[in-house]
Every structure is written in structure tokens, then in C-alpha cells.
C-alpha positions as CSV (number, residue, x, y, z in Angstrom):
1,X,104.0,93.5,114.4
2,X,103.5,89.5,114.5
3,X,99.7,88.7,115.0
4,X,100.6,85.4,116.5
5,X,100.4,83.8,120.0
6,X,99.4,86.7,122.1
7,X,96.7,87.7,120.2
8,X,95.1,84.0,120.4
9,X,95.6,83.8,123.8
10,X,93.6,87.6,124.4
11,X,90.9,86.1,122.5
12,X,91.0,82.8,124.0
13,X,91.0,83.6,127.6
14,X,87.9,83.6,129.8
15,X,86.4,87.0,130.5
16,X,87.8,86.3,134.7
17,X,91.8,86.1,133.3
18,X,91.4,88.2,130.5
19,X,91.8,91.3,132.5
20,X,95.2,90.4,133.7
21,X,96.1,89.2,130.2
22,X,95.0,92.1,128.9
23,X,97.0,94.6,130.9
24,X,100.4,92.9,130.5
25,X,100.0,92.9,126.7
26,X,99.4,96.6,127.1
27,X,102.5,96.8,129.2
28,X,104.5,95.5,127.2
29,X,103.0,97.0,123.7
30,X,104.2,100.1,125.4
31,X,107.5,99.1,126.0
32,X,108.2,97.7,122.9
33,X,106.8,100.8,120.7
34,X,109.2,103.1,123.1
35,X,111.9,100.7,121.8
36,X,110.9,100.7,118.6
37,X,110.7,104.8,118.5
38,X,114.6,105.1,120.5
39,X,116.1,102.9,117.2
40,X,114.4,105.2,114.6
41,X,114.9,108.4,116.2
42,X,118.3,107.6,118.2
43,X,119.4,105.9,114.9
44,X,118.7,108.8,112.9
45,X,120.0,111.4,115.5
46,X,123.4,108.8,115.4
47,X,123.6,108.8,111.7
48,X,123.4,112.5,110.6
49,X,126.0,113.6,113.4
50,X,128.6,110.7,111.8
51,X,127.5,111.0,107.9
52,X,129.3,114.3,107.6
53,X,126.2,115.9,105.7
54,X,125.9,112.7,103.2
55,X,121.8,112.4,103.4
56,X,122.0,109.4,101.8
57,X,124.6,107.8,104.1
58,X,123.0,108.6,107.0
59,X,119.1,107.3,105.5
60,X,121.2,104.1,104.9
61,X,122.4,104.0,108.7
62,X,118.9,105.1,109.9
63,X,117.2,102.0,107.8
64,X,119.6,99.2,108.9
65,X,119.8,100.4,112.6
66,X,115.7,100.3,112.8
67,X,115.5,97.0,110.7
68,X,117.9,95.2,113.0
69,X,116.3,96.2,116.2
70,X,112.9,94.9,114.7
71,X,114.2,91.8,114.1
72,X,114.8,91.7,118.3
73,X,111.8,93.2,118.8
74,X,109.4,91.0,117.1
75,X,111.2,88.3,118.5
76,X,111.1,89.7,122.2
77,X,108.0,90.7,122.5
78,X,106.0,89.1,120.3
79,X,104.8,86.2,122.2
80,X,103.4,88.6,125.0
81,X,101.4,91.1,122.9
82,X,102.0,90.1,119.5
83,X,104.6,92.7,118.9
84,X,102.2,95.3,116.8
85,X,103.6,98.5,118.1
86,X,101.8,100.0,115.3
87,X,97.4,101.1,115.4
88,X,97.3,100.0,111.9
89,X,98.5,96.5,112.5
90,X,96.2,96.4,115.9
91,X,93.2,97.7,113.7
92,X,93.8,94.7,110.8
93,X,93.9,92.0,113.4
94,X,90.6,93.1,114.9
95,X,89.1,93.5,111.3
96,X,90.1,89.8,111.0
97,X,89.2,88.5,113.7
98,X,92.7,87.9,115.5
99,X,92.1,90.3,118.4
100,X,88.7,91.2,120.5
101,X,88.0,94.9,120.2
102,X,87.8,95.5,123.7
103,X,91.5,95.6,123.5
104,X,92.1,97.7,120.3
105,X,91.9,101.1,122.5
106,X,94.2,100.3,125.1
107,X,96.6,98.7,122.8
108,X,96.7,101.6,120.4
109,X,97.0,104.2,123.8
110,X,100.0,102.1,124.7
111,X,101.4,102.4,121.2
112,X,101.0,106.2,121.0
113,X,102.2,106.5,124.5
114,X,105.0,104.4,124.1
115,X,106.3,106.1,121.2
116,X,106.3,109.4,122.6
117,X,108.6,108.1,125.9
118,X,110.6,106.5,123.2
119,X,111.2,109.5,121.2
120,X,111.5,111.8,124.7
121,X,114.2,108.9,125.8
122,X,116.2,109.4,122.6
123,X,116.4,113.1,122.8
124,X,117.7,112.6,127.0
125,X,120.3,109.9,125.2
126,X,121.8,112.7,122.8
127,X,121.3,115.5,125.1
128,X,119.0,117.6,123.1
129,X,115.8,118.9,124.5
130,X,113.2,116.7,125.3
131,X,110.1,118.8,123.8
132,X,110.6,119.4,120.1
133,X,108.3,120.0,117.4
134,X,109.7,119.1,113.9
135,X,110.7,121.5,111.7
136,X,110.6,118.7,108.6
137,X,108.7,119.0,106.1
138,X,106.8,115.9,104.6
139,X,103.9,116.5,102.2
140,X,102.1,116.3,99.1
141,X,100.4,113.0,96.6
142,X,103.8,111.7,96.5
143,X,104.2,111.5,100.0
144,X,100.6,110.3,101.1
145,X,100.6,107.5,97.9
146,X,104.3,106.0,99.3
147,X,102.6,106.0,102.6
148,X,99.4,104.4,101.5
149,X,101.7,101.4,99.9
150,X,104.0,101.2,102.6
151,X,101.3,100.9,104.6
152,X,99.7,97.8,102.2
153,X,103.1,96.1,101.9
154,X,103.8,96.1,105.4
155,X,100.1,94.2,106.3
156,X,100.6,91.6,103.4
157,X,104.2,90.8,104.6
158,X,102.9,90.0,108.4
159,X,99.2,88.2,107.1
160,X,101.3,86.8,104.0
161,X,103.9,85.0,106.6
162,X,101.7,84.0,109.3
163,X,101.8,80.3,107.3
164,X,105.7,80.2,108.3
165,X,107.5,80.0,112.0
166,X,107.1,83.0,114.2
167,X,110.7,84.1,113.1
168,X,110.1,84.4,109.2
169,X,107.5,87.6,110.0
170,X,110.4,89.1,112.2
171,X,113.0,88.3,109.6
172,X,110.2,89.7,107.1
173,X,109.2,92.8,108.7
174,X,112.4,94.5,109.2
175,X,114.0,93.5,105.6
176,X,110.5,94.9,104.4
177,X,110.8,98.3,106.3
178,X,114.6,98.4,105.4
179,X,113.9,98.4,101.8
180,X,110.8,100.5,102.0
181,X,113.0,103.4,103.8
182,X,114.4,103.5,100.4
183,X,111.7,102.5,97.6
184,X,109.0,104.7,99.3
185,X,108.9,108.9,98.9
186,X,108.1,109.3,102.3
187,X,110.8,106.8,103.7
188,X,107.6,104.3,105.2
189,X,106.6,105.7,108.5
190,X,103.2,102.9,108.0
191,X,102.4,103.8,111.2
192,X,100.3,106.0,113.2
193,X,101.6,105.7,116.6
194,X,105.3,106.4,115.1
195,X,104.2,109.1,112.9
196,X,102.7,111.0,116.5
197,X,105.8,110.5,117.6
198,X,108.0,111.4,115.2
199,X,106.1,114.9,115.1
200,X,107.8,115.7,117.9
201,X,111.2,115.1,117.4
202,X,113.2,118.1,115.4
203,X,115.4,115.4,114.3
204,X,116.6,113.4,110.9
205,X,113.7,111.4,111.2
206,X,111.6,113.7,112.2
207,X,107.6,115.4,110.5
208,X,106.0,118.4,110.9
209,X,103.0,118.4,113.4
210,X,101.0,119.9,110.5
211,X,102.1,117.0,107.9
212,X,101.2,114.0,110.2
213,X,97.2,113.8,110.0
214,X,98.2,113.3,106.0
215,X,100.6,110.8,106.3
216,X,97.8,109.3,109.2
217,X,95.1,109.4,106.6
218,X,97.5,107.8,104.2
219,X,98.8,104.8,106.4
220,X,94.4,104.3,107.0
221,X,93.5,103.9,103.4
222,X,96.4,101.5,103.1
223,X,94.2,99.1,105.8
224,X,91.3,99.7,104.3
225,X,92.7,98.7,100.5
226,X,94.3,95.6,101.7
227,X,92.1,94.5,104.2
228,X,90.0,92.1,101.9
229,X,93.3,90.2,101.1
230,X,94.0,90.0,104.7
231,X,90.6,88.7,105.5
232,X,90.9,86.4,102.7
233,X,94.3,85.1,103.9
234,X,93.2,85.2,107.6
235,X,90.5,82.7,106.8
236,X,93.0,80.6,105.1
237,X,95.2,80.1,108.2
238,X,92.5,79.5,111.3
């Protein structure tokens, strides 16, 4: 989720290394969505067998558990591929100019991809079945508006901190989708690739397959309303 050094260094390169470039940033976008996917999902599997039916307890576990393990993973991964693990982020730093578009496709693939071995590796770790489809219900204007302003907030924390170290977006990120798993309706998915994901998972932090392309739709017209800012502050920062 960090638009930092790896970015740069995909649209720096000359066409001859960018290839090589190019396919470990893919790599490791992969990895670090799976990652990212095995702490929500794993988290929330954790959290609802040990909250003793207390939804709220267990929403609490579910938000600190995947707010820690972004801090880690921004950090890890970051300086290899930027750490987006998320289309939407990948989309805004093409739209500003931070990454070439050649790489959007493969980038988001990897994400998508990544989230679905995540999710499948969570489900192995807790010996449930691998292929699910959620049962869990997550619609209506309430829903797509949270997801539409988690989906702002999330782009003007990592533009908004780009002035600051590489750790202040890290820090930033995951105490912004901590709190947002609480002031949003739909608990702030923000995220394509994770939504996909979390479709097919019949878990605690699980959607229905038939809820996603909403909450999709959602987390897009969040982009598109804050991408002016993010152009704005882009240009301020290069």
C-alpha cells in the first residue's frame, strides 16, 4: 500500500531491465496480498472460535490482528513492489503518474491471485474446507457509501504521508484500517482484490459472491472521487 521506492524504480528502469524488475514486483505483490488475506481471514476464523459468540469481541480481534500484520507488511515488502496489495491503490498510482501502466495488469492479477491462495491457506490452517462460497450477507447504500469512504480515506492516508519516512504510511495504514473496521458499515474491505477473496471464504470475514461486484463498484467511485486530491498532492511531492 506504500507508493514509494518500488514504484520509482519500475518507472525508472530502462525498457532491457524492466522486465526482470517487473516480474519480481509481481512476485512479491502476490506474496504479500496472500499474507495480507491469511491475517484477515485467519484472524477472523481465530477470533469468532475464542470470542464465545461476542461479535463485537471478536471484530475487535479481527481489526488489531490485520492492522498489526500491515504494519510488517508495508514494511517487508514495500521496498520491492511498493506494498499495494490492493487494484485500487495500483490504479491511483498509475493515474498519477507513480507506476507505468504496462504493469497495472500484472500487478492487479498478482493481487487477485494472491488473495485467493491466502484465503485457501487460511482455510488448510484451521482445517475447514478449502472451497467455500460465503454465506454473509453484505449489502445495501449503507454498505456501498462506508465502502466508497473507506476506500477515499485509505488513498489520502498513503498520498497524504508520502511527505514523511517510509514508516509513517505503514504506521498510517494499518491504524487507518483498524479504526475504519469500526467507523465504517461495511467494516472497510477498500479493496478489490480482498473483496474476491473474501467471497470465497464462508467465514467471519467473509461476503456473499453476489454482494461483491457492489462493494467493487463502491471501493471504484472512492478512486475516482479522490483522485483529483491525489493528483494534486502527487504533483506536490515529485
Amino acid at each position: 500500500m506504500s507508493t514509494g521506492a518500488a514504484t520509482g524504480k519500475l518507472r525508472a528502469r530502462h525498457p532491457a531491465g524492466l522486465s526482470h524488475v517487473l516480474t519480481e514486483a509481481v512476485a512479491v505483490e502476490c506474496i504479500a496480498t496472500a499474507y495480507l488475506l491469511i491475517a484477515v481471514v485467519g484472524s477472523g476464523i481465530m477470533a469468532e472460535r475464542l470470542a464465545g459468540g461476542n461479535v463485537g469481541l471478536a471484530l475487535l480481534a479481527n481489526a488489531i490482528a490485520t492492522g498489526g500484520a500491515l504494519v510488517a507488511l508495508i514494511l517487508a515488502f514495500g521496498p520491492r513492489s511498493g506494498a499495494h496489495m490492493n487494484p485500487v491503490v495500483t490504479l491511483a498510482a498509475a493515474l498519477t503518474g507513480g507506476l507505468r501502466w504496462h504493469s497495472v495488469l500484472p500487478y492487479v492479477a498478482a493481487q487477485v491471485v494472491g488473495g485467493i491462495i491466502g484465503v485457501w491457506l487460511a482455510h488448510v490452517m484451521f482445517d475447514l474446507p478449502v472451497l467455500q462460497l460465503s454465506a454473509h450477507a453484505r449489502h445495501g447504500l449503507g454498505q456501498w457509501v462506508a465502502e466508497g469512504i473507506a476506500t477515499f480515506g485509505l488513498l489520502a492516508t498513503i498520498w497524504g504521508c508520502r511527505a514523511h519516512p517510509a514508516p509513517v504510511t505503514a504506521i498510517a495504514v494499518a491504524a487507518y484500517i483498524t479504526g475504519a473496521y469500526w467507523f465504517t458499515a461495511s467494516t472497510s474491505f477498500a479493496n478489490p482484490a480482498v473483496t474476491i477473496a473474501r467471497a470465497l471464504s464462508d467465514t467471519f470475514a467473509g461476503i456473499r459472491p453476489a454482494d461483491a461486484p457492489g462493494f467493487i463498484l463502491a471501493q471504484l467511485a472512492g478512486l475516482v472521487l479522490a483522485l483529483p486530491l491525489l493528483r494534486r498532492w502527487h504533483a506536490h511531492t515529485v
